[in-house]
N, C-alpha and C positions, 0 to 999 in steps of 0.2 A: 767261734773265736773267743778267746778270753781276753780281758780287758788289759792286759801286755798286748795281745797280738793289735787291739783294737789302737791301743797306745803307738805300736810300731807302724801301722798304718795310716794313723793322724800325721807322724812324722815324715814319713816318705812321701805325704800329701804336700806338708809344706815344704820340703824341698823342691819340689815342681811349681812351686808357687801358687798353688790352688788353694788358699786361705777359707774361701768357703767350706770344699772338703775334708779342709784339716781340722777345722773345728767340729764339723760334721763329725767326725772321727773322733777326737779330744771328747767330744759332750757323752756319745755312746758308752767310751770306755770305762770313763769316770761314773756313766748310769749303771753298766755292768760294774762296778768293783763295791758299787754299795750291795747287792745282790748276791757276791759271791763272798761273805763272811770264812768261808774253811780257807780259798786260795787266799785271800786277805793275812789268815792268822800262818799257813806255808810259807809264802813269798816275803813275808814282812815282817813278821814278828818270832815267827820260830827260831831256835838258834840251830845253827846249822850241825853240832854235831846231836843233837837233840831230832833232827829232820833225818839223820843220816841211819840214825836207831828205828827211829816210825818207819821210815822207806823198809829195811830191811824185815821190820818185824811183819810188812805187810806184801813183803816179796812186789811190789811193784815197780821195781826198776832203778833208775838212776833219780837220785833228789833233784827237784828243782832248786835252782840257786835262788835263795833269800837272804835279804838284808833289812837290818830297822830303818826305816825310814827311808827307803828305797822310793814310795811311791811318791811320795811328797819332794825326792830331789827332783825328782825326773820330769815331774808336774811344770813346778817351777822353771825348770831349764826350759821344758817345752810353752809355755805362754811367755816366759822372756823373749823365748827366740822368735816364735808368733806375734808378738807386739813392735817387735823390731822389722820388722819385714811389714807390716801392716803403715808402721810412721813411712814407709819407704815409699809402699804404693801411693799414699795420698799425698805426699809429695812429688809423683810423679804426674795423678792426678790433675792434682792444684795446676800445674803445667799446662798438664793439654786443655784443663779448660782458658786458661786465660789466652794461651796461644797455639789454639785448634788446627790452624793451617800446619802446621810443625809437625802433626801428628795424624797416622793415615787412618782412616775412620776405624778400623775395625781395633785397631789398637787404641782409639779413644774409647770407644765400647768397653773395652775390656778393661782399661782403669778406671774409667766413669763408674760402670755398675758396681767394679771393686771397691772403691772410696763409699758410693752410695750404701754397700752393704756395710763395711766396717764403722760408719758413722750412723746410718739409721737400725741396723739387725746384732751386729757382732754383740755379744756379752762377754769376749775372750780382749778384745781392742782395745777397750776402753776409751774409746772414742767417740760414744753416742751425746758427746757436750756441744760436738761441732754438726752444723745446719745440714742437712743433705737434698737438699730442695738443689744447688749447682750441679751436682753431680747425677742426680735424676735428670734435670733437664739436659745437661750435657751427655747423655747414655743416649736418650731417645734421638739430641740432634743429630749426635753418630749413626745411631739406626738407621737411620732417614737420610742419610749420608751414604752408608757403604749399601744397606737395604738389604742388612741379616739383624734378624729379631735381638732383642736384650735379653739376659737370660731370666726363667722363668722365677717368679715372686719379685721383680725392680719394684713394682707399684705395690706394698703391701699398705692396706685399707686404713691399719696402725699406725701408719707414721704421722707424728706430730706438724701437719703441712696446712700452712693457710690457706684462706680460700679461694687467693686469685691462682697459688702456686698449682692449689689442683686445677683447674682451670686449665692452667697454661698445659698440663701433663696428661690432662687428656685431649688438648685441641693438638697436641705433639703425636702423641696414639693414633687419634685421623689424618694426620698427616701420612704418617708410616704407614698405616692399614689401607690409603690410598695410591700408595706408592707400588704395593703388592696383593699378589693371589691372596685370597681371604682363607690361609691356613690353621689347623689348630693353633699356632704358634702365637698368631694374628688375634685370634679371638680371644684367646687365655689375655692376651695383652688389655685387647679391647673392654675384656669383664672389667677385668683390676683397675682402668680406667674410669668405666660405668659406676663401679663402687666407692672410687673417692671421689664422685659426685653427689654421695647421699645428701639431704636437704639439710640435716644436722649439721654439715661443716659450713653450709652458707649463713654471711650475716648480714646479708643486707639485699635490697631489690635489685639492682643491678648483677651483684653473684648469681642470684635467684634465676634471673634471666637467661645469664648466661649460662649456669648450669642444665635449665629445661634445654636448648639449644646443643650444645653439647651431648648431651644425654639422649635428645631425639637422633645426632647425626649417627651415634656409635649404634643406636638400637637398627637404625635403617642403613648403615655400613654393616661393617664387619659381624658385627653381632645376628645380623640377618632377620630383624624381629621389631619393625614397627608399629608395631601392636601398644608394644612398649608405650611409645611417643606419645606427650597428652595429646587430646584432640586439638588444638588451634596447630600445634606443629606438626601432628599430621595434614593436616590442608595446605601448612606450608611445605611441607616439603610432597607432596600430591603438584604441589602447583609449581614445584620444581625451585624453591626457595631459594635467596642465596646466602650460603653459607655466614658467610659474615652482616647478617641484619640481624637485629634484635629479636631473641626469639619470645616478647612482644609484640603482638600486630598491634600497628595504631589504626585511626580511624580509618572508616574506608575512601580512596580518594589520598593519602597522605602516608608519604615514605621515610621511615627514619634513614637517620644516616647510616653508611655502613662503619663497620667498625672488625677488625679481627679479632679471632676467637684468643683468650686470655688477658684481654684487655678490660680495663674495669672504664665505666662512664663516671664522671668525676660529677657530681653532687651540683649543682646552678647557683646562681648567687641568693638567692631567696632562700634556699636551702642552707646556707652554710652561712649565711647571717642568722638565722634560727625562724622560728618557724611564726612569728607576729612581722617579718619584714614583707613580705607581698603584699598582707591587707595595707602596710602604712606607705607603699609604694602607689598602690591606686587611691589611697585618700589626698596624695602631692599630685596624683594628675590631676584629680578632680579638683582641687582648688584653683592650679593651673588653670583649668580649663574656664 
C-alpha cells in the first residue's frame, strides 16, 4: 500500500469511529510518504501535463492524478476532522464517568479507554494537557462491571500517574482478574499493572507498603508466579493473608488494622507536627508525672 491508500484507510477508520486505528493508519502513512520521495515528486509536485509526457515516454499507462500541495490539504482536513470527533468522545466520556448508572458498562468501556487514550497516548488529539487518571479508573470500574477486558496497552508503564493513582489501578486489576478465568487478556492486564508498581514511582512508606502488597497479590493471582513476592508476603499469603492488611507484619501477637487496597495511611500527629514533637510529648508526661 502507498501512503494515499494508507491515508484512505486512516479515513475509513475514522468514520467508524475507531480513533485509535485511524491514527494508527494517519502515523504509517505519513511514515511511508517520507520514504517514497519519486511518488512524493508524481503525486504533488509534477505538473500534470509534464506527468502526462513522462507516462507516455515510459508507456506505463494512465498518469496518476497530482496536485501542489495535495498532501498537506488533505492532512489538515484529516486531523481537523480527527480532532473533532476526539473533543466529542470525551465529552461523552466526561458523562459516563460522572453518571455511570446512565451508561451500560461495556459502553462505558469503550469511552473510558477512548478518552484515556486521547488524553494520555494520542499525538493527533492534542489532548494530552488533560489528567487520565478518571478515565483509567473509570475503564477498569466498567471491566469489572460488564467482565470483558479493556483493550490491550489502557495501563501503559509511561503515563504521568501518581502514586496512590497507580495503586488504586492495580488494586482495580485484582479486582477484575478475580472476577475471571486467568486469560492471556487477564495477564497482559495484570503485567501492566505489576509495572506501574515499580519502586521508583513510590514516595513514601505507606505507597511502599502498599505496593509490596499489591505486587505480591498480582504475582500469586493472575500472573501465576509467587516466587515474585518478597519473603514476609510470601508467608503472608502462605498463611492465607488478608488482602486488605498491611503488607507490613507488625509484631508478633499484634494486628494492624485493615484498610483497602488504594488507600494511603494518613501520617499520626507526631509525624505531621515534625519530627522533635514525640521526644517533647514524653518530656510533658514526665513532668506530669
Amino acid at each position: 500500500m502507498n501512503y494515499w491508500d494508507l491515508l484512505a484507510e486512516a479515513r475509513a477508520r475514522l468514520d467508524e469511529g475507531d480513533l485509535r486505528g485511524a491514527e494508527s493508519s494517519f502515523t504509517e502513512a505519513a511514515g511511508s510518504r517520507e520514504h517514497s520521495p519519486v511518488r512524493v515528486f508524481l503525486s504533488e509536485k509534477m505538473g500534470s501535463a509534464a506527468k502526462r509526457a513522462l507516462t507516455r515516454l515510459r508507456g506505463a499507462g494512465a498518469a496518476e492524478k497530482g496536485e501542489a500541495g495535495r498532501w498537506d490539504r488533505e492532512r489538515d482536513a484529516f486531523v481537523a476532522s480527527y480532532r473533532e470527533q476526539a473533543r466529542g468522545l470525551l465529552d461523552r466520556a466526561r458523562t459516563s464517568v460522572a453518571t455511570p448508572g446512565t451508561f451500560p458498562p461495556r459502553e462505558r468501556l469503550h469511552l473510558a479507554a477512548g478518552a484515556a487514550y486521547l488524553t494520555a497516548t494520542s499525538e493527533l488529539a492534542d489532548l494530552r494537557r488533560i489528567d487520565p487518571s478518571p478515565f483509567l479508573e473509570a475503564a477498569l470500574a466498567a471491566a469489572c462491571d460488564g467482565g470483558c477486558p479493556p483493550p490491550d496497552g489502557l495501563l501503559a508503564v509511561s503515563l504521568p500517574l501518581a502514586a496512590d493513582v497507580r495503586c488504586g489501578l492495580a488494586a482495580r486489576t485484582l479486582e477484575f482478574a478475580r472476577r475471571g478465568a486467568a486469560d492471556e487478556a487477564v495477564r497482559g492486564l495484570a503485567r501492566d499493572a505489576d509495572a506501574l508498581l515499580a519502586p521508583e514511582h513510590m514516595v513514601g512508606p505507606a505507597q511502599e507498603a502498599e505496593r509490596l502488597w499489591l505486587s505480591a497479590q498480582l504475582a500469586d493471582g493472575p500472573l501465576d508466579d509467587a516466587r515474585r513476592a518478597p519473603p514476609d508476603l510470601r508467608r503472608l499469603l502462605a498463611a492465607g493473608g488478608d488482602a486488605r492488611r498491611s503488607a507490613r507484619p507488625g509484631p508478633p501477637g499484634r494486628r494492624r488494622p485493615a484498610r483497602q487496597p488504594g488507600t494511603l495511611r494518613l501520617a499520626g500527629p507526631a509525624l505531621r507536627r515534625g519530627p522533635g514533637a514525640a521526644r517533647g510529648d514524653r518530656r510533658r508526661r514526665l513532668r506530669r508525672a
